[in-house]
C-alpha positions as CSV (number, residue, x, y, z in Angstrom):
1,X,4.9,2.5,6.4
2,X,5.3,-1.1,5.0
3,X,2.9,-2.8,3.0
4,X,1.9,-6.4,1.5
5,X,1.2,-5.0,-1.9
6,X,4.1,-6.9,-4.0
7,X,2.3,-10.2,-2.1
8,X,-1.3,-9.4,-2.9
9,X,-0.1,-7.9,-7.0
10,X,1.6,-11.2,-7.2
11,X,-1.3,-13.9,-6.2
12,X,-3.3,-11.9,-8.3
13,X,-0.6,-12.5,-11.2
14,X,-1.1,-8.9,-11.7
15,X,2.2,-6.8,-13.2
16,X,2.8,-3.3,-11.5
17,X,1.7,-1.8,-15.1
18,X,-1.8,-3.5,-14.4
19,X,-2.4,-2.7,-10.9
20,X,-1.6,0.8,-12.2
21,X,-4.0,0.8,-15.0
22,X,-6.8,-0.4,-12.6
23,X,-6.6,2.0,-9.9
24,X,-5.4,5.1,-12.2
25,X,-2.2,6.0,-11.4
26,X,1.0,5.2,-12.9
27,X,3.1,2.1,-12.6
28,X,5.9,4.4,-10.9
29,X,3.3,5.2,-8.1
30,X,2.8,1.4,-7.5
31,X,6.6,1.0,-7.9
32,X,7.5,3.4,-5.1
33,X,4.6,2.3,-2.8
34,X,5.6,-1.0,-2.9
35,X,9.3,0.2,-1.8
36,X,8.6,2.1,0.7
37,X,9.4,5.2,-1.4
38,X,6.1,6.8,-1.3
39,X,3.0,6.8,1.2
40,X,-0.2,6.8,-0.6
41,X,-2.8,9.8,-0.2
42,X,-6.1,8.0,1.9
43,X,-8.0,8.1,-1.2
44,X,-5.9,5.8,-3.2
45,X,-5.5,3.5,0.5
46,X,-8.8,2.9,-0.2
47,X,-9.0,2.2,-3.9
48,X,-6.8,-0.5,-3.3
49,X,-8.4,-1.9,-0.2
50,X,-11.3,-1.5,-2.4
51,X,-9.7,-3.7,-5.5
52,X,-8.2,-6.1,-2.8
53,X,-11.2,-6.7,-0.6
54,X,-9.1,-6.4,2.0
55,X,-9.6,-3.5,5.3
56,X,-6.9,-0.8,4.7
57,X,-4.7,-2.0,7.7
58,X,-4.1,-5.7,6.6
59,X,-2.8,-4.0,3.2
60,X,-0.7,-1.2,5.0
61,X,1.2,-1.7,8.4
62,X,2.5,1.1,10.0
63,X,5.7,1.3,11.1
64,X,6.5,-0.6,14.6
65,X,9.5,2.4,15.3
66,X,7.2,5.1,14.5
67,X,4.5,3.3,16.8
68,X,6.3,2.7,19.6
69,X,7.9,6.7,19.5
70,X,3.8,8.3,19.7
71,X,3.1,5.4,22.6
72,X,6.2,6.6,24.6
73,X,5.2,10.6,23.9
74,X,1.0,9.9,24.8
């Protein structure tokens, strides 16, 4: 899944260590979301669309490959 989350830390001049500390997780959570490494749970989707006032899918885009494979099995 990619996201915009580097894009939206980075107008808010937020570092990863304070994006952390305001949704509760640690700054290696934010790290590996925001390369890909790790998908958050729902819960924490919607902490951040929360802190971002922003609808979950304008912050996390699913992945075009992986869309087009479940259209081409429905």
């Amino acid at each position: 899944m990619e996201n915009r989350l580097r894009v939206l830390r980075a107008e808010k001049n937020w570092s990863q260590g304070e994006l952390a500390d305001r949704l509760d997780v640690s700054r290696q959570t934010i790290n590996a979301i925001e390369t890909g490494k790790y998908d958050p749970s729902l819960p924490l989707a919607f902490k951040f669309a929360v802190l971002f006032d922003l609808p979950i899918e304008e912050i996390f885009l699913p992945d075009q490959t992986e869309l087009e494979k479940i259209k081409r099995q429905g």
